[in-house]
C-alpha positions as CSV (number, residue, x, y, z in Angstrom):
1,X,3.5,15.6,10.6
2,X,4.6,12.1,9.6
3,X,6.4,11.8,6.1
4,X,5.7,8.7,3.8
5,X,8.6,6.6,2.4
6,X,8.0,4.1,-0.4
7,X,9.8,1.1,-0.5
8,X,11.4,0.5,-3.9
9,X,9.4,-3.0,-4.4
10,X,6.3,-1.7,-3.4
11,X,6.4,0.8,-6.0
12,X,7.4,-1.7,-8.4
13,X,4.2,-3.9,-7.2
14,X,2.0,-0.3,-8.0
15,X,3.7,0.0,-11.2
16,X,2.9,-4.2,-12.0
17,X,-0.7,-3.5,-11.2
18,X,-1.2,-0.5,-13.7
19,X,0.9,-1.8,-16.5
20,X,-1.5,-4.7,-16.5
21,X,-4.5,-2.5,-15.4
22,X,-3.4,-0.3,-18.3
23,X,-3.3,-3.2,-21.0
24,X,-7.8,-3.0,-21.0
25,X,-7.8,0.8,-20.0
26,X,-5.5,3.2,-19.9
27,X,-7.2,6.0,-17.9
28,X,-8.5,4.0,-15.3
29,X,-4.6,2.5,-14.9
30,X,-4.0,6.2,-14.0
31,X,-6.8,6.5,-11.8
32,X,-5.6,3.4,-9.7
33,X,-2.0,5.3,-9.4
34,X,-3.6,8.3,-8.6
35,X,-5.4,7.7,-5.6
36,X,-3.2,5.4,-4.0
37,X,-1.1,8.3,-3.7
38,X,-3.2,10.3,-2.4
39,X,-4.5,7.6,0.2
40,X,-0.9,7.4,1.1
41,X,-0.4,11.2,1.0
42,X,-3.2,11.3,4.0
43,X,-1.0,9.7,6.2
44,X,0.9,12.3,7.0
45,X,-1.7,13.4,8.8
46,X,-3.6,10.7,9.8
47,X,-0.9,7.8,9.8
48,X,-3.3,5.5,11.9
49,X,-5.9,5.9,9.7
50,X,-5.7,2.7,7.9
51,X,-6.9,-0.7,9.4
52,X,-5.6,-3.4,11.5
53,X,-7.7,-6.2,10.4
54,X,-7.4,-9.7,12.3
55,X,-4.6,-10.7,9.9
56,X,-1.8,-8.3,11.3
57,X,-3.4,-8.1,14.9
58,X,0.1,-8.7,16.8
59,X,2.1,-6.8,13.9
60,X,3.6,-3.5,13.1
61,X,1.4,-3.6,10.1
62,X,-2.0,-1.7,8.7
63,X,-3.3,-1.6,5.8
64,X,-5.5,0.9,3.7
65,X,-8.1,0.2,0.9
66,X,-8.0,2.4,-2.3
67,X,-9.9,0.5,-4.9
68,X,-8.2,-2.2,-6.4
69,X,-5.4,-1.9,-4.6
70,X,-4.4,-2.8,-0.8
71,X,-1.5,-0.6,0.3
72,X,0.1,-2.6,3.7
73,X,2.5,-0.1,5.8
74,X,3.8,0.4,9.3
75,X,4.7,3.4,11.4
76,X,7.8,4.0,13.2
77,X,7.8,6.9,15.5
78,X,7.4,9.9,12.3
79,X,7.9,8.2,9.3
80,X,5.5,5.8,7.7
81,X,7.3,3.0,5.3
82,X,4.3,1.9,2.7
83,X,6.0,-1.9,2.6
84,X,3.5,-3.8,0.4
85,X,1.0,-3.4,-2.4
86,X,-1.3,-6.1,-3.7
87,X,-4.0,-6.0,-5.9
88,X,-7.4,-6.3,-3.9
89,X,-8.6,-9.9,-4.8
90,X,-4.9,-11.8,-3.7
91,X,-4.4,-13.9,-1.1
92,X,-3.4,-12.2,1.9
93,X,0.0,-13.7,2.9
94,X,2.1,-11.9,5.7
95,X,5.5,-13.8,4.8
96,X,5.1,-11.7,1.3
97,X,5.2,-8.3,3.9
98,X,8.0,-9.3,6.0
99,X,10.0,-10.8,2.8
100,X,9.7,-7.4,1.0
101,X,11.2,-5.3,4.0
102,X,14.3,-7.6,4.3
């Protein structure tokens, strides 16, 4: 079974989204926490389970979808680094990935 690390700013980006989700509605700020947790939890299990759209074909990097928020993380070996978490309706931009694992 793989084990899920969080990077410190990608818990900060989590924490950005649901203080400002937080600001109309409270409970659904929660909600958003909630289950991208326990997206993230199923990787242990199923750590290929999220997608490798177009955008990160050639890349360490997938990403999984749990409503408004896209998680981006890569795998190495048993441990699975969550590295990036944007709010849904951004801009993709791969240079913010690598920056955040320098």
């Amino acid at each position: 079974m793989a084990r899920v690390i969080w990077a410190e700013t990608s818990l900060r980006d989590l924490e950005s989204i649901a203080e400002y989700i937080d600001l109309d509605d409270p409970e659904a700020a929660k909600r958003v926490v909630r289950r991208a947790f326990e997206k993230t939890d199923q990787l242990e299990s199923f750590p290929e389970s999220g997608s490798k759209p177009r955008v990160l074909k050639g890349t360490p990097y997938r990403r999984l979808i749990s409503k408004p928020v896209l998680i981006y993380y890569r795998i190495e070996e048993d441990l699975i680094y969550i590295v990036h978490v944007v709010k849904e309706e951004r801009k993709f931009d791969l240079s913010r990935i690598v920056e955040y694992e320098r």
